[in-house]
N, C-alpha and C positions, 0 to 999 in steps of 0.2 A: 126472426131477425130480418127486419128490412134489407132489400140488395144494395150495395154501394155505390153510389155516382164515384169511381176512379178518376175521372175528368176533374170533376168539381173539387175530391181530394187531391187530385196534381195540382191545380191550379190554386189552392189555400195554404197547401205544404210551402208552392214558389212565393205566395205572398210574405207568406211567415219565415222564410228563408229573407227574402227583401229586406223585410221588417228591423230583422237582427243584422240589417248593412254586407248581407253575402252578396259574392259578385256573380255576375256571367251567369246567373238560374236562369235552365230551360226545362222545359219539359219537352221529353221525347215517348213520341206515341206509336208502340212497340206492337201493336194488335196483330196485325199483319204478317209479323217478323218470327214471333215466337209464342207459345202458349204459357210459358211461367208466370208470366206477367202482362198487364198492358201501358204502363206508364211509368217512366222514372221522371224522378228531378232529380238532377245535377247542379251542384250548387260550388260555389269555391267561399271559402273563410282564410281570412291573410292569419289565424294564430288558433292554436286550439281551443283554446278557449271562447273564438267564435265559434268551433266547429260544435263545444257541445253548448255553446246557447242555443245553435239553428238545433240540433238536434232534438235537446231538450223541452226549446219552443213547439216545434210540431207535434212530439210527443207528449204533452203535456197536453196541451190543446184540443189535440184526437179522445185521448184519454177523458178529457170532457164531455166528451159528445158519445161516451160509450165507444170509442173505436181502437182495438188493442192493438197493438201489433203483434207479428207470427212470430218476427224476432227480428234482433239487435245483434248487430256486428261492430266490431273496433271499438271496444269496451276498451283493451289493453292496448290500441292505435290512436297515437295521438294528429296521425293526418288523413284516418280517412273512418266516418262513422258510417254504418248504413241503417236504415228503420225499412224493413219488408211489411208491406201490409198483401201480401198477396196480388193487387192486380196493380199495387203500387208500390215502385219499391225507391226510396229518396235514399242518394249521397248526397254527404256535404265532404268535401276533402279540400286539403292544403294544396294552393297553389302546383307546388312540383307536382303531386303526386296525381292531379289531374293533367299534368303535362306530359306525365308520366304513362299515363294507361290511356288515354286518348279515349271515354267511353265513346264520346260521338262519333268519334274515328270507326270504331269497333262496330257502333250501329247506325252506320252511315247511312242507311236504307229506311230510319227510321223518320217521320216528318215530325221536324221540329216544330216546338208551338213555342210560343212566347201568352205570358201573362197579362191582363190588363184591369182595371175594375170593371172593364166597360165586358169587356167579353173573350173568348179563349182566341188568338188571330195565327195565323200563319208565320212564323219566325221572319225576319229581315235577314235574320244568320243564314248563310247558304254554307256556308263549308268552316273546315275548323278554320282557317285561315282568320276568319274576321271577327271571331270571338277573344276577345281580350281581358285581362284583368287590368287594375290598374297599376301592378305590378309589374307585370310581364306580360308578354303573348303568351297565347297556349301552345303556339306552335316550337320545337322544341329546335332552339338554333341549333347550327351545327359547332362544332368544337372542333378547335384548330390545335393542334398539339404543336407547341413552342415552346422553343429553349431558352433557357435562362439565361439573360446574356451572363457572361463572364463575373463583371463586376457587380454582379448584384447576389455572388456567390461568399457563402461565408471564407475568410481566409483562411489557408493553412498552419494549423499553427507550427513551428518549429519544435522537432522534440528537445528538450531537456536533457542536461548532461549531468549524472549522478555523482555527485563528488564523495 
């Protein structure tokens, strides 16, 4: 069994994540950071049903070229799937729930790559800050806890007199 180009597979996963209109895909190149792995993509889909096109897409795809995956997560999660290939391991998740778990946040150390046809290039993304959906930011506002005025309160009703 040939060795794997993991680079070449991040970078065809972010394509085909693209492809099927996901947003904000990077790859993050983990070698350095940890031995489980050397590459994720992180991908965001605005509805499940993008999540398991990207998914589906990749894995279908790989599966063509002979390349299996070790395994499949969020089979029964409808916002966040993962396909581990050992030194690559791709999310695609729903908006919140990458807003939710911050992976960039988490592997903040790790150097971002961005995709291109032309070649693998250093991200323009420096911090979660500037990563955006077209949704929402990923940055996660804060929440102001406010009361309801008065009048925008259901009335009480008067009890009833039993005759």
């Amino acid at each position: 069994m040939p060795k794997l180009d993991f680079l070449k597979l991040a970078k065809r996963a972010a394509k085909i994540a693209d492809s099927k209109k996901a947003l904000d895909t990077i790859i993050l190149d983990v070698r350095e950071l940890t031995t489980t792995t050397n590459f994720f993509v992180i991908t965001t889909a605005q509805s499940s049903p993008q999540i398991n096109a990207v998914i589906s897409g990749i894995d279908k795809t790989f599966k063509e070229d002979g390349i299996m995956s070790l395994r499949k997560e969020g089979s029964a999660n409808v916002a966040w799937k993962v396909l581990d290939y050992g030194g690559l391991i791709i999310h695609a998740m729903s908006c919140d729930i990458r807003q939710l778990y911050h992976l960039e946040a988490l592997w903040k150390d790790a150097k971002i790559l961005t995709f291109s046809d032309e070649k693998i290039k250093p991200a323009e993304i420096t911090n979660l800050k500037t990563l955006k959906t077209k949704k929402k930011s990923l940055k996660v506002p804060k929440q102001k806890n406010k009361a309801v005025p008065a009048k925008h309160l259901p009335k009480k009703s008067k009890p009833t007199k039993e005759v």
